[in-house]
N, C-alpha and C positions, 0 to 999 in steps of 0.2 A: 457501381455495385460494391457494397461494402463485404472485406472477406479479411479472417484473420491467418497468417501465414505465421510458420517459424524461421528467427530472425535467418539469416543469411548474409555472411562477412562483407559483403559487396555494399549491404545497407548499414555498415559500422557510422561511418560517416554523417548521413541522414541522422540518425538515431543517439548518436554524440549531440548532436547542434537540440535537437531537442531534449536531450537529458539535460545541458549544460542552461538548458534554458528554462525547467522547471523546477531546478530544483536549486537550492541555496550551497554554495560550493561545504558548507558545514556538513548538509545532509549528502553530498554526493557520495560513492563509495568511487575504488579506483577502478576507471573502465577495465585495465585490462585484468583484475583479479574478479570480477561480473566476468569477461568473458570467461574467463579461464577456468569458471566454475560452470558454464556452460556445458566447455567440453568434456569437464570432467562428470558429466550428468548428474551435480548437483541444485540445476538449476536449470532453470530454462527463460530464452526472449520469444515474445510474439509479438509479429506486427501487424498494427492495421491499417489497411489500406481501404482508399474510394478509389475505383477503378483503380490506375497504377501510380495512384500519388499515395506517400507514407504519410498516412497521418498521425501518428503514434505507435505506443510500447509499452508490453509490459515486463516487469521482469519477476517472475515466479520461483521462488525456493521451494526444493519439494525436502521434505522427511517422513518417510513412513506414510499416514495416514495423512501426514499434517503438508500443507501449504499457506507460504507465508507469501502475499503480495506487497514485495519490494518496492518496486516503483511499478505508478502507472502515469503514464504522461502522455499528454494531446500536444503538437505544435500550436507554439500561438497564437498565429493566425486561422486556426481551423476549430476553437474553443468553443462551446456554447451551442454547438452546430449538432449534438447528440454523440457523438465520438466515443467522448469517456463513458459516456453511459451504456453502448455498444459492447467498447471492449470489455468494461466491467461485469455483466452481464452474460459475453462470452466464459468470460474468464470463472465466472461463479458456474456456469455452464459446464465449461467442461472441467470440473473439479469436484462438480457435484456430490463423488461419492468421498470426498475427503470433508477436513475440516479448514476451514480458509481464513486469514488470520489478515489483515492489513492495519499499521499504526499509522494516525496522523498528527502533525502537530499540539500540544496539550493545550488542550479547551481551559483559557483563562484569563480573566476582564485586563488583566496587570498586561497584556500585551500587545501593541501599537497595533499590530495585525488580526486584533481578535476578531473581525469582521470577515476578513480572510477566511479565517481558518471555522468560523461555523458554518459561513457559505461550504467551505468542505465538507465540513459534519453530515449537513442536509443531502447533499449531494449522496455520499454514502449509504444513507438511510434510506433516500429515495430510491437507491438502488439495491436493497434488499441488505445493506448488514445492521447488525446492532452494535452501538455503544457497550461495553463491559464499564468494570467498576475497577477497572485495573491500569496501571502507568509501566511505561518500562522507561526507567531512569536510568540513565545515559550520562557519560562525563559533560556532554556539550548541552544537552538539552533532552528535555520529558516527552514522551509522546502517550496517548492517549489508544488504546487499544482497543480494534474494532474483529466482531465478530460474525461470519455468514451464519452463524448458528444460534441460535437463543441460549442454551447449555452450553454455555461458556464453562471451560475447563480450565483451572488457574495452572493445575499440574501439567497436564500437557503443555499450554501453550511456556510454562517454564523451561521445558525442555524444550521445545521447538527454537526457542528463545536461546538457549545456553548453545545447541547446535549453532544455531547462525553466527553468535557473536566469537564463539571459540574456531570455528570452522574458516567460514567465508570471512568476517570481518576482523577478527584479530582484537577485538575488545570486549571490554566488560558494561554489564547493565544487571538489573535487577529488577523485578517485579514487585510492585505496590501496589496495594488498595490504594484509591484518590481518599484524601483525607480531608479536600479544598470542598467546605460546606456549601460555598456557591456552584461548584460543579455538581452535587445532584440536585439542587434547584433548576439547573439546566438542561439535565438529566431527564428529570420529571417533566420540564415543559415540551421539547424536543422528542421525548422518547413517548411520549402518551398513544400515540397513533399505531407501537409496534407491541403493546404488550397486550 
């Protein structure tokens, strides 16, 4: 039976080996300033488990009204299996009455893994968020900003934005409209089904 819990220091370990496993050590933050923001209730992990195996993680930033889904990650070996669509779903669930903001990789032909990364896109879509028209540009790399809400808000999620990177991660980014004309051609074919 599938059930989501909040995380618990005993499962640090489990949920390392699958952090370090989905995500590219660029994109990792450092486990223990994620934890530490934990305790400091600006953040939160949930896990999910099938019966009493972890099969994933999320990790939610809360401010105000707003929540930002940090990472969500499936072990994997356990992919494909409806997991992430679970937790996802959860996690839009119980957030409901906020605004819920998650970035993926930036949607664009120029990158070896662009097959990757709209197999993501789809995935997100098919799970209730919307693509925006906005980038948060980053010293290492772009990401492409995804919203639970149709009314996408540039000013809030600025500030949501400005919180995490000065707060939690100790860096700078900025918010851009996408200016890459083949990205709303992608846009438009991908996003036809949500508007």
């Amino acid at each position: 039976m599938l059930r989501v819990e909040k995380f618990k220091m005993k499962n640090l370990s489990d949920v390392n080996k699958i952090y370090k496993n989905s995500f590219p050590k660029i994109e990792r933050e450092s486990l223990f300033l994620l934890i530490l923001n934990v305790y400091l209730k600006k953040a939160e992990i949930f896990c999910l488990y099938d019966d009493d195996v972890l099969c994933g993680f999320t990790y939610l930033f809360n401010y105000k009204n707003l929540v930002f889904i940090f990472y969500l990650a499936i072990d994997s070996n356990k992919r494909s299996k409806g997991y992430g669509s679970y937790l996802l779903k959860w996690c839009l669930n119980e957030k409901k009455d906020k605004k819920v903001y998650l970035n993926i990789d930036e949607l664009d032909e120029k990158f070896s893994d662009y097959g990757t990364r709209l197999k993501r896109l789809y995935f997100y879509l098919l799970n209730g968020l919307y693509l925006t028209d906005y980038l948060s540009v980053e010293e290492e790399c772009n990401f492409n900003i995804l919203s639970a809400n149709k009314d996408f808000s540039v000013d809030e999620y600025i500030k949501l934005d400005k919180v995490i990177t000065t707060r939690l991660l100790d860096k700078k980014s900025k918010i851009e409209k996408n200016s890459n004309e083949n990205f709303y051609k992608l846009k438009e074919k991908v996003c036809k089904n949500q508007m």
